[in-house]
mmCIF file of the C-alpha atoms, coordinates in Angstrom:
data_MODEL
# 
_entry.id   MODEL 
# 
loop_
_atom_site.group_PDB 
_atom_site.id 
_atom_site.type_symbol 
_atom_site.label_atom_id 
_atom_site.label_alt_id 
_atom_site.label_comp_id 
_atom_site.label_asym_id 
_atom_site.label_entity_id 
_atom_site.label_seq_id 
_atom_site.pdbx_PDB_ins_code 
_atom_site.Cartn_x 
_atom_site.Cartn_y 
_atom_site.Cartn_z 
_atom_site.occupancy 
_atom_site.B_iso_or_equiv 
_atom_site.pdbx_formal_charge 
_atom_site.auth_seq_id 
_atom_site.auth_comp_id 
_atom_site.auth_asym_id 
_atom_site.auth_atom_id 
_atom_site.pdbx_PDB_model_num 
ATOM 1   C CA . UNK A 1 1   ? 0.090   2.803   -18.630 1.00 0.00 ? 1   UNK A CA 1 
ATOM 2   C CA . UNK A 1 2   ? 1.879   -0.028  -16.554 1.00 0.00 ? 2   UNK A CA 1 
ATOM 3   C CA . UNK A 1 3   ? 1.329   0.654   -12.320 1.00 0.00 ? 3   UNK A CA 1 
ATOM 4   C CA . UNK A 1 4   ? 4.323   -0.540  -10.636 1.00 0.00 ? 4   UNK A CA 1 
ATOM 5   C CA . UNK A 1 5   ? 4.331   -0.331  -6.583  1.00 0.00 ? 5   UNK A CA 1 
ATOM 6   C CA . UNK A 1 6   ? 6.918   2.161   -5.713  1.00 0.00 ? 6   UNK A CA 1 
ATOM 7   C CA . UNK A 1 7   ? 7.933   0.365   -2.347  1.00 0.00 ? 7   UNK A CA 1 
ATOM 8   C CA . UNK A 1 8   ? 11.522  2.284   -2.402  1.00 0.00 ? 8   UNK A CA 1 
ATOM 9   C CA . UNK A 1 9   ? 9.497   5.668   -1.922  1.00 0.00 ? 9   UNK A CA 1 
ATOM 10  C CA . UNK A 1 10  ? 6.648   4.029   0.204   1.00 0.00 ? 10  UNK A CA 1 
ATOM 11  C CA . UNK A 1 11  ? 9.194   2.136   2.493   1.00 0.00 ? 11  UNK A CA 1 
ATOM 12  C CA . UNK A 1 12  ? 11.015  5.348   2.817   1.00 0.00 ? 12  UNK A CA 1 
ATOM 13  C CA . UNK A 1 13  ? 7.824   7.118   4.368   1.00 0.00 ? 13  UNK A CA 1 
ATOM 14  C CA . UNK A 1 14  ? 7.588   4.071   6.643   1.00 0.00 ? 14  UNK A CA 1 
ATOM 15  C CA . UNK A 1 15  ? 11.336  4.882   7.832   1.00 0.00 ? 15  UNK A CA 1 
ATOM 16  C CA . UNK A 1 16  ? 10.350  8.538   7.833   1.00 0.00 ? 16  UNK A CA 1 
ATOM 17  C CA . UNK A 1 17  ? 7.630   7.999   10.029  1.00 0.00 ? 17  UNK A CA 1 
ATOM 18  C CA . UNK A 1 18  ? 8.649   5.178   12.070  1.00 0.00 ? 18  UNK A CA 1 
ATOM 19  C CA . UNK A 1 19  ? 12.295  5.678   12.450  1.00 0.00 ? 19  UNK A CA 1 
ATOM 20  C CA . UNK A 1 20  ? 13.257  2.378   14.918  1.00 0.00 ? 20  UNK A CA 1 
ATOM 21  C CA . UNK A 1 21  ? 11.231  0.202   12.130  1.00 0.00 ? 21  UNK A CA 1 
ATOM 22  C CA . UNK A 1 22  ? 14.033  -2.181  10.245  1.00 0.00 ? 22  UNK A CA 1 
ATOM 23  C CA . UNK A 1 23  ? 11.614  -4.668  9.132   1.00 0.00 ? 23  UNK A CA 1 
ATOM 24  C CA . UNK A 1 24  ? 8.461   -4.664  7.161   1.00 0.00 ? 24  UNK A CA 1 
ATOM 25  C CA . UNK A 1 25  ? 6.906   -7.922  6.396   1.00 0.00 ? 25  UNK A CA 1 
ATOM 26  C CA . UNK A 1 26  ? 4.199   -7.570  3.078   1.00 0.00 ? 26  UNK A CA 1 
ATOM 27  C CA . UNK A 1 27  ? 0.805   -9.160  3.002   1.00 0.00 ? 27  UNK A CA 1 
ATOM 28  C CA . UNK A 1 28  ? -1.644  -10.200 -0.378  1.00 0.00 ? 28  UNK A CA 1 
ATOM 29  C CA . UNK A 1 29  ? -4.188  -11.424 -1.518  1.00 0.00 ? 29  UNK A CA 1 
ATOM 30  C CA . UNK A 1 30  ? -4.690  -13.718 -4.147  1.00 0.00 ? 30  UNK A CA 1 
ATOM 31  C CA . UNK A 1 31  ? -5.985  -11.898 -6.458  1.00 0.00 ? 31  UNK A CA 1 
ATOM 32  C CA . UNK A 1 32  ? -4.342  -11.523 -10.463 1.00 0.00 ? 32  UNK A CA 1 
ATOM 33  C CA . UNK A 1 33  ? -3.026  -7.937  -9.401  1.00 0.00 ? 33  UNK A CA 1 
ATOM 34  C CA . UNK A 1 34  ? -1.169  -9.286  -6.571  1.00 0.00 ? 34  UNK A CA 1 
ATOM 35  C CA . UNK A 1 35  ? 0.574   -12.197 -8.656  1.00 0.00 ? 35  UNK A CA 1 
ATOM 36  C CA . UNK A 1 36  ? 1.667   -9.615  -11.145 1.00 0.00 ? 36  UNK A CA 1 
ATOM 37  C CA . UNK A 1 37  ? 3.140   -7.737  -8.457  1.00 0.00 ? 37  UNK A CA 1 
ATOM 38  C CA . UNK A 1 38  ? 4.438   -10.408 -6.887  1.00 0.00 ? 38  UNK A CA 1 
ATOM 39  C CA . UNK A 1 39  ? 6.170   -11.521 -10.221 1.00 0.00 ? 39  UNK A CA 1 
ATOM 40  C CA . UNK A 1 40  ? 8.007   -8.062  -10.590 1.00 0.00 ? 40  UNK A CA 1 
ATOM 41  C CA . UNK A 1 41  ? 9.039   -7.488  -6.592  1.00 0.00 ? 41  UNK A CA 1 
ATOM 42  C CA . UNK A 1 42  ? 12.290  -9.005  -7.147  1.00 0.00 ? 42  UNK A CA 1 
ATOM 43  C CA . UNK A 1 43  ? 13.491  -6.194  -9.662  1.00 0.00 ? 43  UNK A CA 1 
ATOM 44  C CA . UNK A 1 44  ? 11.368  -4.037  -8.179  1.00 0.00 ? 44  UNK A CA 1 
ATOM 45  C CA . UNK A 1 45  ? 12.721  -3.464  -4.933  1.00 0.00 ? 45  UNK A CA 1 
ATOM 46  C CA . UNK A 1 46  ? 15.080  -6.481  -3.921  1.00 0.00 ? 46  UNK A CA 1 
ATOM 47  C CA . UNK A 1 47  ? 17.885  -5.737  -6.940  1.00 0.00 ? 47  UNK A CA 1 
ATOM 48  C CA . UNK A 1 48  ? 17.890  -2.098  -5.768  1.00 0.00 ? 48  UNK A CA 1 
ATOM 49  C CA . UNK A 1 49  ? 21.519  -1.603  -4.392  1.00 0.00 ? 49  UNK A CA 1 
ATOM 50  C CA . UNK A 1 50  ? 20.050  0.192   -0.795  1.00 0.00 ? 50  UNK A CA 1 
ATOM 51  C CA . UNK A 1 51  ? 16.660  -0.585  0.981   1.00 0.00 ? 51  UNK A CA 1 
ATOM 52  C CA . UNK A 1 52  ? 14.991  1.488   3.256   1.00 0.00 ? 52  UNK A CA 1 
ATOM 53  C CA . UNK A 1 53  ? 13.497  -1.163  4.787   1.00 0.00 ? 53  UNK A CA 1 
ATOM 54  C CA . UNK A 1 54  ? 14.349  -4.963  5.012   1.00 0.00 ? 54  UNK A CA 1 
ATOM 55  C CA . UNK A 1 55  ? 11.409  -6.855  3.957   1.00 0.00 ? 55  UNK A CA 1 
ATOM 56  C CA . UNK A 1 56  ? 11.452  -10.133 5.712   1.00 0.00 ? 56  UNK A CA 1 
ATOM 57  C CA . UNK A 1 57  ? 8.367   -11.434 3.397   1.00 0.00 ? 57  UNK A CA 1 
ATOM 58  C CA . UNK A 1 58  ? 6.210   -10.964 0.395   1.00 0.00 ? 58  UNK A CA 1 
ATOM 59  C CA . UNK A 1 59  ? 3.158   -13.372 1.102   1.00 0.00 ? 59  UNK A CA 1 
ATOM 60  C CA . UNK A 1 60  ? 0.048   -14.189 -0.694  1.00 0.00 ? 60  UNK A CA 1 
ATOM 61  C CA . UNK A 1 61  ? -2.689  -15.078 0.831   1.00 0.00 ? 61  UNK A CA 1 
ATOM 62  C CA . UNK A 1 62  ? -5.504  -17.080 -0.128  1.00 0.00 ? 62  UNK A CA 1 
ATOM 63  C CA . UNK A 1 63  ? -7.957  -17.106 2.895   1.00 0.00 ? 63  UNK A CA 1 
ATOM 64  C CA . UNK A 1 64  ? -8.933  -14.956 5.937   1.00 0.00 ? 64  UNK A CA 1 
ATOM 65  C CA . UNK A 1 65  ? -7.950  -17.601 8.338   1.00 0.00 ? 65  UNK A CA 1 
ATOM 66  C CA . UNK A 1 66  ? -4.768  -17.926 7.158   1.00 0.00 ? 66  UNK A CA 1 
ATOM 67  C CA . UNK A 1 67  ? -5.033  -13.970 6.878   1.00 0.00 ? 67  UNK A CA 1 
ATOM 68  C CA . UNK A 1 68  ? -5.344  -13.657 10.354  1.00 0.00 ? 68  UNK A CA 1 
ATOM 69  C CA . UNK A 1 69  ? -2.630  -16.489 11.025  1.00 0.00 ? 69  UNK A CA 1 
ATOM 70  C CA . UNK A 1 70  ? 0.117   -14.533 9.341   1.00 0.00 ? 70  UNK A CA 1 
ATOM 71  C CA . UNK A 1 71  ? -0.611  -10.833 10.665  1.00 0.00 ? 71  UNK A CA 1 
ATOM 72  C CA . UNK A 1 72  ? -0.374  -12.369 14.381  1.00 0.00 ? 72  UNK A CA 1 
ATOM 73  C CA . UNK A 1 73  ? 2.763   -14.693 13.674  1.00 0.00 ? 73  UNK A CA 1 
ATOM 74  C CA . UNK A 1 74  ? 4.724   -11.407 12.474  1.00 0.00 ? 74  UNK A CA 1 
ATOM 75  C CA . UNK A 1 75  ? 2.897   -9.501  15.223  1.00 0.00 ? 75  UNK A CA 1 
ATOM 76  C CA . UNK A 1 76  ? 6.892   -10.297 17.332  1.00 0.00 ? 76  UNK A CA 1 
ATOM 77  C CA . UNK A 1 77  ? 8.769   -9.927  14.125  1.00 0.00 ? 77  UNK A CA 1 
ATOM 78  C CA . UNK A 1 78  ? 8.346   -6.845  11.883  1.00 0.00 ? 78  UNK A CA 1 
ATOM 79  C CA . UNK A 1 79  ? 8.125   -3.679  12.796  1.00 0.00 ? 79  UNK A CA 1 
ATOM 80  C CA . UNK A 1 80  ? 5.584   -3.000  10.056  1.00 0.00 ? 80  UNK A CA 1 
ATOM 81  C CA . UNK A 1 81  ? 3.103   -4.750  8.151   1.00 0.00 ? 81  UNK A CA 1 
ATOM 82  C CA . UNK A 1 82  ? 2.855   -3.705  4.468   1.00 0.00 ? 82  UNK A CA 1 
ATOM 83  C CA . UNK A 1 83  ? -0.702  -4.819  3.024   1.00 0.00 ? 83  UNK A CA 1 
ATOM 84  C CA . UNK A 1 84  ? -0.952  -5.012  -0.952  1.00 0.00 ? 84  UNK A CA 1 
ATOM 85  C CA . UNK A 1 85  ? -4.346  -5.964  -1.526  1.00 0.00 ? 85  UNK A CA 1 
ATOM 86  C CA . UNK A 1 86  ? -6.973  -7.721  0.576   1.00 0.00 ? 86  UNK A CA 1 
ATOM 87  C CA . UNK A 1 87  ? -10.060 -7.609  -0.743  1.00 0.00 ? 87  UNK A CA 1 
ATOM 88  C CA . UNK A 1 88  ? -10.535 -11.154 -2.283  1.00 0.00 ? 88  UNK A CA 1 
ATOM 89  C CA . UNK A 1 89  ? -9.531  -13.056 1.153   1.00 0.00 ? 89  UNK A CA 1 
ATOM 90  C CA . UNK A 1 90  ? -11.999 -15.594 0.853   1.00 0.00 ? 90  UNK A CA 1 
ATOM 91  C CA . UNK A 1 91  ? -14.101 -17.424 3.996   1.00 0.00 ? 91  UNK A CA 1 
ATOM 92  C CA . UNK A 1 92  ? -14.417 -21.361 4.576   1.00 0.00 ? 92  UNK A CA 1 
ATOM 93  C CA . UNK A 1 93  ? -17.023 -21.115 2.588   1.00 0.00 ? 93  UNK A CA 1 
ATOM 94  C CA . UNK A 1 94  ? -15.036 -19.752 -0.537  1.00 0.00 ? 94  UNK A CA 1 
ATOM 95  C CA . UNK A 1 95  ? -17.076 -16.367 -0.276  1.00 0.00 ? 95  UNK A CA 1 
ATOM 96  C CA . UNK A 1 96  ? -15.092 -12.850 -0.329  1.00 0.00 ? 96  UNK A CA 1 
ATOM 97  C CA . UNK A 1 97  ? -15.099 -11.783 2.413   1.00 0.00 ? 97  UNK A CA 1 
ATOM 98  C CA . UNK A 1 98  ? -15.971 -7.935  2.817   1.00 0.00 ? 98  UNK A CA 1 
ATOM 99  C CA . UNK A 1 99  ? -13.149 -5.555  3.293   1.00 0.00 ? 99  UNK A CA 1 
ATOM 100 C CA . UNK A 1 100 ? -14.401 -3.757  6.025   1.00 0.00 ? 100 UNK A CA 1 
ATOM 101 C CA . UNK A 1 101 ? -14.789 -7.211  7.684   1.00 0.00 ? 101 UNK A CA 1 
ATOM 102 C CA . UNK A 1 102 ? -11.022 -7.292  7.295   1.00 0.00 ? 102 UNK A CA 1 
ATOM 103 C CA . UNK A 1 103 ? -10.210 -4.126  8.324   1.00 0.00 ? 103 UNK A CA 1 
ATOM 104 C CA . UNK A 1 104 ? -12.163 -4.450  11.719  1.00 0.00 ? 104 UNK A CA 1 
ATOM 105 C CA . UNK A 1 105 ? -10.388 -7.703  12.766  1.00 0.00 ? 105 UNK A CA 1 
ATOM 106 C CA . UNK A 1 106 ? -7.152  -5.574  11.480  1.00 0.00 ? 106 UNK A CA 1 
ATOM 107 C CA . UNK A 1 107 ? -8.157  -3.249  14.452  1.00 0.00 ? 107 UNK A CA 1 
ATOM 108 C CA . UNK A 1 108 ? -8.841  -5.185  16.694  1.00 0.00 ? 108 UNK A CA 1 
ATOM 109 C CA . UNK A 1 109 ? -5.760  -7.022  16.339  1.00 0.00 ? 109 UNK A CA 1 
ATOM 110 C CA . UNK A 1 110 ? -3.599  -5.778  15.029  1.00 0.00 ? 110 UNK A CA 1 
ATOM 111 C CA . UNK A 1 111 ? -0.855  -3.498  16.942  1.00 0.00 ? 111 UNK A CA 1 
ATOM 112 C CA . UNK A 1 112 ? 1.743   -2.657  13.773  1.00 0.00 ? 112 UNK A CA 1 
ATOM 113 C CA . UNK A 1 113 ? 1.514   0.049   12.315  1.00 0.00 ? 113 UNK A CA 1 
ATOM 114 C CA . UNK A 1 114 ? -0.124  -0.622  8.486   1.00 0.00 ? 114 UNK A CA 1 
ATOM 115 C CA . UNK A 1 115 ? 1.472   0.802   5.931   1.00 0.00 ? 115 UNK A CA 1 
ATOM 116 C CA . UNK A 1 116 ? -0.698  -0.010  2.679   1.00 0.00 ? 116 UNK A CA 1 
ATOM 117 C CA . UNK A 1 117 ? 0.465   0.281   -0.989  1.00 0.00 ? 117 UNK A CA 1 
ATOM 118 C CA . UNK A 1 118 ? -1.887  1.099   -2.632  1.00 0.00 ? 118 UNK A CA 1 
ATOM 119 C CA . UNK A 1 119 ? -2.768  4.745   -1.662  1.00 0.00 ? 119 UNK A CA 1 
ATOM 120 C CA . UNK A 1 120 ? -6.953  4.290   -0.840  1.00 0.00 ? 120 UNK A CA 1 
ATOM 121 C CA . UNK A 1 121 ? -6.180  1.879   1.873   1.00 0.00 ? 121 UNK A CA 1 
ATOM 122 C CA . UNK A 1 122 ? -6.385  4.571   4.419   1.00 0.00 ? 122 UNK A CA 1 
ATOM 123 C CA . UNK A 1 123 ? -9.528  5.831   3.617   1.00 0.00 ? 123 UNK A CA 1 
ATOM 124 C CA . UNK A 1 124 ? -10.913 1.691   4.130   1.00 0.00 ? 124 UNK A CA 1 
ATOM 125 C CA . UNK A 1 125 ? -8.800  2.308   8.016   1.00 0.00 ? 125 UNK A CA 1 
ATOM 126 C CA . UNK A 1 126 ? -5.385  1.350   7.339   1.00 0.00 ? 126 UNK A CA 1 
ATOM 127 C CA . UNK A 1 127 ? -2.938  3.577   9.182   1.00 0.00 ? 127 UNK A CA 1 
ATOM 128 C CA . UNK A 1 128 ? -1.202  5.074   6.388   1.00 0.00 ? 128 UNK A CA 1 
ATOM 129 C CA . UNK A 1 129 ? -1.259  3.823   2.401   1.00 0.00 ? 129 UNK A CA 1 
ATOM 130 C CA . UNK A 1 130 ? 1.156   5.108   -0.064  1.00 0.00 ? 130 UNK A CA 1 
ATOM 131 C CA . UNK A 1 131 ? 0.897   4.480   -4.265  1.00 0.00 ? 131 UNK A CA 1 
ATOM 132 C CA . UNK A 1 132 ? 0.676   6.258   -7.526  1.00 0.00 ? 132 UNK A CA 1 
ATOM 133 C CA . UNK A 1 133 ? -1.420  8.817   -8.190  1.00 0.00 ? 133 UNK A CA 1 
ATOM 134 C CA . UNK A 1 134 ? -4.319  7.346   -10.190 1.00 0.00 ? 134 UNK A CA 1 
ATOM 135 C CA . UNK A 1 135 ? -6.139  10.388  -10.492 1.00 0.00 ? 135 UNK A CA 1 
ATOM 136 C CA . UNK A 1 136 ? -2.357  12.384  -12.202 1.00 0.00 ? 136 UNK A CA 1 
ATOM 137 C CA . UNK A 1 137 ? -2.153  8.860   -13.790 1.00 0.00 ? 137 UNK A CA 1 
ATOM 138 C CA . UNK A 1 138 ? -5.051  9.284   -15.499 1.00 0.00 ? 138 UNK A CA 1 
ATOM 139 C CA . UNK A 1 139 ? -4.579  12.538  -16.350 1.00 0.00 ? 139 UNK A CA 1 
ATOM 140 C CA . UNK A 1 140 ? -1.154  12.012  -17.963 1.00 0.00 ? 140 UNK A CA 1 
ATOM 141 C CA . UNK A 1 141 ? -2.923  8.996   -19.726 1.00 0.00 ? 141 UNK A CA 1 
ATOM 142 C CA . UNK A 1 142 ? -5.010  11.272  -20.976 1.00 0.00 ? 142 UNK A CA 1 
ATOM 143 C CA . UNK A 1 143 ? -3.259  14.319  -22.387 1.00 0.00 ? 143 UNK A CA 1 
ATOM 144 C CA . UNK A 1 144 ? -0.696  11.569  -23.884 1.00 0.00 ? 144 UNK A CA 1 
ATOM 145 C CA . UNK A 1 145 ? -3.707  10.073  -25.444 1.00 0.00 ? 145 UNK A CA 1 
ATOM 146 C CA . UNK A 1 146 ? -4.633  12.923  -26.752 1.00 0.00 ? 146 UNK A CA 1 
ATOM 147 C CA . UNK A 1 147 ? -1.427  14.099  -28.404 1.00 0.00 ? 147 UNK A CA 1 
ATOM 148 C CA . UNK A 1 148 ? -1.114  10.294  -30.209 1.00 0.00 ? 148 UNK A CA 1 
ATOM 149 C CA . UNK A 1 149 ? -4.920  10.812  -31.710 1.00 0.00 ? 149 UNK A CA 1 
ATOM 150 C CA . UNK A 1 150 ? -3.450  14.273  -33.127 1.00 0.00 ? 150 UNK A CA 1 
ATOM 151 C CA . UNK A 1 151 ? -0.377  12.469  -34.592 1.00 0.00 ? 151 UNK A CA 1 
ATOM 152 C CA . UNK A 1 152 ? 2.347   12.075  -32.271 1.00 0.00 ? 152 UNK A CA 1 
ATOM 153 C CA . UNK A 1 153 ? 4.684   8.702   -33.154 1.00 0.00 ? 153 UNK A CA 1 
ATOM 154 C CA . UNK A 1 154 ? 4.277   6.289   -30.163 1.00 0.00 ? 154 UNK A CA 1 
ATOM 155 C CA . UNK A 1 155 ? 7.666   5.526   -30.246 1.00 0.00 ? 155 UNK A CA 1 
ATOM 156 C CA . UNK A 1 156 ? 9.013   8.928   -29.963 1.00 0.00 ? 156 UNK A CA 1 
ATOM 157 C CA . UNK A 1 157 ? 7.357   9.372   -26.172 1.00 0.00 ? 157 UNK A CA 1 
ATOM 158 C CA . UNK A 1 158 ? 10.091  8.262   -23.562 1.00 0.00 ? 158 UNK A CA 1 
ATOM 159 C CA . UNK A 1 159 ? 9.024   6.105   -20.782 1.00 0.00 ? 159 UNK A CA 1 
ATOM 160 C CA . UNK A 1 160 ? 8.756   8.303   -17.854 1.00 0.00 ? 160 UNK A CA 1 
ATOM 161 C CA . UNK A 1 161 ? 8.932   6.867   -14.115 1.00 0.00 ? 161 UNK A CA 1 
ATOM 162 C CA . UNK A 1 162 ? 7.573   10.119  -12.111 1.00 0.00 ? 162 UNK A CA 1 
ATOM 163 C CA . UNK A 1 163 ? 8.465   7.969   -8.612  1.00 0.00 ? 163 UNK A CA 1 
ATOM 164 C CA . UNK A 1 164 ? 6.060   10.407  -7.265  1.00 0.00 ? 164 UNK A CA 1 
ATOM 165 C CA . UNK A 1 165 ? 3.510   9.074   -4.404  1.00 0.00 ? 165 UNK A CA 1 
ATOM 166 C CA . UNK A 1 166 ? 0.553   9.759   -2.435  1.00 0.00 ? 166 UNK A CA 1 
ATOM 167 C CA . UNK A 1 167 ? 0.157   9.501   1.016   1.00 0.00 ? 167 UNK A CA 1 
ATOM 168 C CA . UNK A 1 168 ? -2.297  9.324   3.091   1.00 0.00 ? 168 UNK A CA 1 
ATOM 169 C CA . UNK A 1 169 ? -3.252  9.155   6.328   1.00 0.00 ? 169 UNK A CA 1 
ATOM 170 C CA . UNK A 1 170 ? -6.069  7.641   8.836   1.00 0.00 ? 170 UNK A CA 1 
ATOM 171 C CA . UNK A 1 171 ? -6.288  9.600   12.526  1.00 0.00 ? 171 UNK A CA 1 
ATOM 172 C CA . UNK A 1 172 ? -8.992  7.441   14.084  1.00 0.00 ? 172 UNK A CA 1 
ATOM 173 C CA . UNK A 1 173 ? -6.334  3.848   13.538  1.00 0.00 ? 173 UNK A CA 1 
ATOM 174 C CA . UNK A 1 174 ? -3.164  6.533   14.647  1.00 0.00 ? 174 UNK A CA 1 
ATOM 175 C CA . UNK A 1 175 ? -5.535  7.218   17.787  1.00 0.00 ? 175 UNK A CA 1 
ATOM 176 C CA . UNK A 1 176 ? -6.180  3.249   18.369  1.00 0.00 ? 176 UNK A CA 1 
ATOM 177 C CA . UNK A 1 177 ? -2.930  2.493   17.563  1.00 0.00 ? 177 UNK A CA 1 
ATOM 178 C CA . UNK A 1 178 ? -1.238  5.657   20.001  1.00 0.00 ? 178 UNK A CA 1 
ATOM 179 C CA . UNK A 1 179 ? 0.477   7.064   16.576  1.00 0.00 ? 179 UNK A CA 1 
ATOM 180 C CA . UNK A 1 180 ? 0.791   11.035  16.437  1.00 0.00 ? 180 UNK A CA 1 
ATOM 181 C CA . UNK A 1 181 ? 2.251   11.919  12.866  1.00 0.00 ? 181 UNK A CA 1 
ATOM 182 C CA . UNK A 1 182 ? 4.580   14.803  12.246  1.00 0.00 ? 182 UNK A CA 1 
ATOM 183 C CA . UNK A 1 183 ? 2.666   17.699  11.302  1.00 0.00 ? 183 UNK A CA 1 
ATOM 184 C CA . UNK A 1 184 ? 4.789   18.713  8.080   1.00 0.00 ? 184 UNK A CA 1 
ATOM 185 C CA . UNK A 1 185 ? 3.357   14.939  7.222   1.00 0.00 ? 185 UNK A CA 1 
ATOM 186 C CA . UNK A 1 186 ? 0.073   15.518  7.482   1.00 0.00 ? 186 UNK A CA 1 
ATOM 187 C CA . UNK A 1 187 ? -0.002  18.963  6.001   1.00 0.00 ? 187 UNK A CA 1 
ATOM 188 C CA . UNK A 1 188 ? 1.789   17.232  2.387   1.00 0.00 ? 188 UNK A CA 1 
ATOM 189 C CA . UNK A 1 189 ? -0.438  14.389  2.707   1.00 0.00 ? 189 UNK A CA 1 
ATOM 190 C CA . UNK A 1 190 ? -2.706  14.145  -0.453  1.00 0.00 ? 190 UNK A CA 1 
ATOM 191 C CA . UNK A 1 191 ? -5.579  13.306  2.167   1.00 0.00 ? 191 UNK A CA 1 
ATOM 192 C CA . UNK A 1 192 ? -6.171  12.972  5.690   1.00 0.00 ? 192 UNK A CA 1 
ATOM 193 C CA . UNK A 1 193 ? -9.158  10.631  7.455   1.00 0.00 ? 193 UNK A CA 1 
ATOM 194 C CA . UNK A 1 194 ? -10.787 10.830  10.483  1.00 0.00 ? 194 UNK A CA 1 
ATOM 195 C CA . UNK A 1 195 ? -12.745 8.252   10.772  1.00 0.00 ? 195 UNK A CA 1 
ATOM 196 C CA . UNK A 1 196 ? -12.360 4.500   9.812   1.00 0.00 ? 196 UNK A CA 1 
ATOM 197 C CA . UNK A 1 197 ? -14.591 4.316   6.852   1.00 0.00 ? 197 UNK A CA 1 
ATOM 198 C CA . UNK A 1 198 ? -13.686 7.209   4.863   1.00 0.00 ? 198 UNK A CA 1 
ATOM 199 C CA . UNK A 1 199 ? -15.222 10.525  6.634   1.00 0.00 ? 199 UNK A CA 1 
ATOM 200 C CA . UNK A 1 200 ? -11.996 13.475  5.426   1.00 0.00 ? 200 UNK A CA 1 
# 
């Protein structure tokens, strides 16, 4: 099994939801996850022939001062801020910092709306986070598994790209943030927060 960020389906919720939004600007950490992903964006989303969303940046970051830098520099100049992974931001100390740590200053702060890829951002209190199913993942992992041990050739399964996401969605950050979603969103979302911190 090989995850690969579907930002063509994410970025098309983002458009969905937030219709004037052109430009989406994507944050990272530093961590080995985020360089793979980093590696791959360009065929990943930038070769595709239409774009839902111009991104005007794919950044990796190391610390959570420059963390906090870049989120208010773009604060004038995207329309979104797409967050990858942010839970090995590191202090002046070289410590990781907590993620909730993050996500409070992201509150506080921040006033785009946050449109993670990965789709368990929300429950953490991002706005809205998007990704593959790990839990149908797994499952297809599984019964594929499964089939293999019983004698199925590898190299007759076909490589299947389902391009199927989950979304899901935070209410307290929409209330902070003065964000009412559609209700046909919320009632196809695969979960819906209302708290920041993971109460459903």
């Amino acid at each position: 099994m090989l995850e690969r960020i579907p930002y063509y389906e994410v970025f098309e919720l983002g458009k969905r939801l937030f219709p004037d939004a052109s430009k989406v600007v994507i944050l990272a950490d530093g961590g080995s996850s985020s360089n793979f992903v980093a590696g791959t964006f360009q065929e990943d989303y930038l070769d595709l022939e239409s774009q839902p969303l111009e991104v005007l940046n794919f950044i990796q970051i190391q610390t959570f001062a420059a963390w906090k830098a870049t989120v208010l520099e773009y604060q004038d100049e995207a329309d979104i801020i797409a967050i990858l992974n942010f839970h090995l931001l590191r202090d002046e100390d070289g410590s990781i910092v907590p993620s909730g740590e993050v996500v409070e200053w992201m509150i506080e702060n921040n006033m785009l709306p946050e449109l993670g890829l990965v789709s368990e951002w929300a429950e953490e209190g991002m706005l809205v986070s998007a990704g593959n199913s790990g839990y149908k993942t797994g499952i297809y992992a599984g019964v594929l598994g499964g089939e293999v041990l019983n004698g199925l050739d590898p190299g007759t399964v076909p490589i299947i790209d389902a391009k199927e996401i989950d979304a899901k969605y935070n209410l307290e950050r929409a209330g902070i943030l003065g964000i009412e979603f559609p209700p046909g969103e919320l009632v196809s979302a695969a979960e819906v927060f209302h708290t920041i911190g993971a109460e459903k």
